[in-house]
C-alpha positions in Angstrom: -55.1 15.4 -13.3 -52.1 13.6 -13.8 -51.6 9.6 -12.1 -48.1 8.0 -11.1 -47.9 4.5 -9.6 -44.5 5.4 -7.8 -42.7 8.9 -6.6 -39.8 7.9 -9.2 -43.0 8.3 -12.0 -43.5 11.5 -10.1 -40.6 12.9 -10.0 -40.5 11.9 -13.7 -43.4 14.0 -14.6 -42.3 16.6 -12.3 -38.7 17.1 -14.4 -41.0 16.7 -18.0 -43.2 20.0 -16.8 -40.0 21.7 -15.9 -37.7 20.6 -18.8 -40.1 20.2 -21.4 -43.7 21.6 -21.3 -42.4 24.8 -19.8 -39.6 25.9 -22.6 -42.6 25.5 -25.3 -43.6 29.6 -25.9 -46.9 31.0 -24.1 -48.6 30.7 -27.6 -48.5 26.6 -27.6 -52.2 25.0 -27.2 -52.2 21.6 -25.2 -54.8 18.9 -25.9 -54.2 16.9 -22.6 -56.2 13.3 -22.8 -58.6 14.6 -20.4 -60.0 17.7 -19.8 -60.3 20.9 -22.2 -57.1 22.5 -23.9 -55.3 24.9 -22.9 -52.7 27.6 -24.0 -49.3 27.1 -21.9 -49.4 31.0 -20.7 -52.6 30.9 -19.4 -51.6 28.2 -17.0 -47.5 28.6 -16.9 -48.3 30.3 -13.3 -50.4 27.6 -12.0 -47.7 25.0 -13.0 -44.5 27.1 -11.8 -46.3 27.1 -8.1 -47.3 23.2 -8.7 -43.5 23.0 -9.5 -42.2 25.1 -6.6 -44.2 23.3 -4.0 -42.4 20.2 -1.9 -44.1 17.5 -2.6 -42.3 14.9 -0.7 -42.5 11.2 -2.0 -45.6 11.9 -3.3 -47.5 9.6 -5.9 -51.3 8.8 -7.0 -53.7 11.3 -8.5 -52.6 14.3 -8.9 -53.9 18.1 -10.0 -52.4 21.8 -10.1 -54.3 22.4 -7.0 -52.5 19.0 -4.7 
């Protein structure tokens, strides 16, 4: 779950997924501060769709499945 107090803080997160998280190769383990870790190609689907979807001026709580 990821929180943002504004949609700008959104957004933010949004362009650090796309820009940052996803160049790292498929191999890469993520220790996220909540939650088990993971291995970026075992969720890089789940994130391009979270990516893909509209999501407005969204902010709050947030998870691949909002």
């Amino acid at each position: 779950m990821n929180h943002t107090q504004s949609a700008a803080d959104f957004q933010t997160t949004l362009g650090t997924l796309r820009n940052v998280v996803l160049a790292w190769p498929d191999e890469t383990i993520c220790y996220p501060g909540h939650g088990p870790s993971f291995r970026i190609g075992d969720l890089r689907p789940a994130i391009e769709a979270f990516l893909d979807r509209d999501h407005g001026d969204f902010f709050g709580d947030a998870t691949w499945e909002s």
